[in-house]
N, C-alpha and C positions, 0 to 999 in steps of 0.2 A: 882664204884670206891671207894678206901677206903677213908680214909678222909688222910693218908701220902701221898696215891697217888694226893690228892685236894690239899695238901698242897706245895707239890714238884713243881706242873701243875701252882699253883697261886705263888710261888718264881721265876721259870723261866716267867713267860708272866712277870713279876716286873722288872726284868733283863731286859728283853727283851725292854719294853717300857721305860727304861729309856737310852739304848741304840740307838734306834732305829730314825732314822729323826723324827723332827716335822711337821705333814701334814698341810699346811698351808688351811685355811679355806674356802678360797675363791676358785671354782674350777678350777677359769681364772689361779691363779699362780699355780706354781708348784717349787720344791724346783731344783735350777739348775742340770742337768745332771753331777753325777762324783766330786758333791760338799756336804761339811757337815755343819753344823750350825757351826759357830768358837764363836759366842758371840750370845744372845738377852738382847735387852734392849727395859726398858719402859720410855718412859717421865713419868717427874716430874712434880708436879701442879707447873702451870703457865708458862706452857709449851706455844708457841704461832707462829703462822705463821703472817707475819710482811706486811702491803699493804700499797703502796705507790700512793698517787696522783698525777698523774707526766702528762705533756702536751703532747699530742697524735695527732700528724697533728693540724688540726683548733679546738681540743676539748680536751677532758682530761679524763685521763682513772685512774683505779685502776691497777700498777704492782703488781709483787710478786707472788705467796707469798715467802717472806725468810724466814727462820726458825728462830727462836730464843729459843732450848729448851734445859732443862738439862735429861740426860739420866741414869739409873741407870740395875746393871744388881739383879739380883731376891737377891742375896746375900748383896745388896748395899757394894761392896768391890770397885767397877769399878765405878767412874762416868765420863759421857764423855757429855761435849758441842757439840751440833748441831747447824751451823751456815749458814748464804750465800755460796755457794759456788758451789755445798753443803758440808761440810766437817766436822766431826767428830773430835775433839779430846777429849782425855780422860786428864784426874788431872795428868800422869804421863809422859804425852808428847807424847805419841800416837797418831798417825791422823794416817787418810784415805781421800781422797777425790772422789766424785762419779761423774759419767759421765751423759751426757744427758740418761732421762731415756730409755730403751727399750719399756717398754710399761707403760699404766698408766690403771690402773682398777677404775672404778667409780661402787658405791656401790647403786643403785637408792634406797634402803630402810633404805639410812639414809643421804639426800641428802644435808645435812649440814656438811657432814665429808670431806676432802680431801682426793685426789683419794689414792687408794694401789697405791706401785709403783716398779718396777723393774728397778734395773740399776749399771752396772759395776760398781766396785771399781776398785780406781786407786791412785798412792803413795802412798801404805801402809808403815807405818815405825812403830817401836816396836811393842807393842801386835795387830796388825793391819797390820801389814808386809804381811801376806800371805794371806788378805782379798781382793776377785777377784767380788765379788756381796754383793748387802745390797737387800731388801726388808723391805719396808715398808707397814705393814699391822693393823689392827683393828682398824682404824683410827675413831673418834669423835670428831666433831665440826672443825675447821679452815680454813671455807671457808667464805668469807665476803658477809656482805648478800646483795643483788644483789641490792636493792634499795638503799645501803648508797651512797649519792651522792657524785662527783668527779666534781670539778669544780672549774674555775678561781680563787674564794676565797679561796678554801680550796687546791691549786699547793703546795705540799710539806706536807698534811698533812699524819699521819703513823696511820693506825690502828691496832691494836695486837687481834689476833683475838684467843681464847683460842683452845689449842687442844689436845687430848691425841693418841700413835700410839705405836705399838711395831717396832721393831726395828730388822730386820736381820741378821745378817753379817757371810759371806759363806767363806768357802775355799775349797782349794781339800782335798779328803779324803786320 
């Protein structure tokens, strides 16, 4: 092959992969059937899933986790709050909010991270209007570690637990 033919061969596959879905990592998801990426975003340091010691029958548990992070897309043009809910909004008034999940992926080789997650969007309005799924994936650290203790003394206390994750969000193509 000449090298205009090498050159033509590596300008289309350049086209092509930045056209083309992003294969998500993990082999459990898959990018929904009939849908295309509409946004990705990354948490922001000091991103954190949020746990609550709250009284449980005769004993007392850790809730949560809620979210508490800021999200940004590769361009930082888009930033969007992630919150309870779970619900997305971005700086321009944009939300989405997501339904219980479909499924939850757990990663055992990195067992401090919160799980991947799969789960319909629901109310989308402005840049978010025609967002029908989110995914959550490459997640690091936000899970509380299993011995901090939960108990009478400490009813009501909140721990922020740091975490970083990428960020989904589908529509149809």
């Amino acid at each position: 092959m000449t090298c205009r033919g090498l050159a033509i061969l590596f300008v289309a596959a350049l086209a092509l992969s930045q056209t083309a879905q992003t294969p998500l990592p993990n082999a459990e998801m898959k990018d929904p059937d009939g849908q295309k990426i509409l946004f990705r975003f990354q948490t922001l340091p000091n991103s954190a899933q949020i746990y609550t010691c709250k009284p449980a029958g005769q004993s007392f548990a850790w809730t949560g986790p809620d979210p508490d992070a800021i999200l940004t897309d590769s361009a930082h043009k888009l930033t969007v709050h992630h919150y309870q809910g779970p619900a997305w909004e971005a700086t321009d008034g944009s939300i989405v909010r997501g339904e219980a999940p479909l499924a939850k992926h757990f990663l055992p080789a990195n067992s401090s991270a919160v799980h991947w997650l799969e789960l319909p969007a629901k109310d989308g309005a402005g840049r978010f209007a025609k967002a029908t799924f989110i995914h959550r994936i490459d997640t690091s650290g936000g899970l509380l570690p299993s011995a901090k203790p939960c108990d009478a003394p400490r009813a009501g206390d909140r721990e922020r637990v740091n975490y970083s994750a990428t960020y989904l969000f589908y529509a149809p193509k």
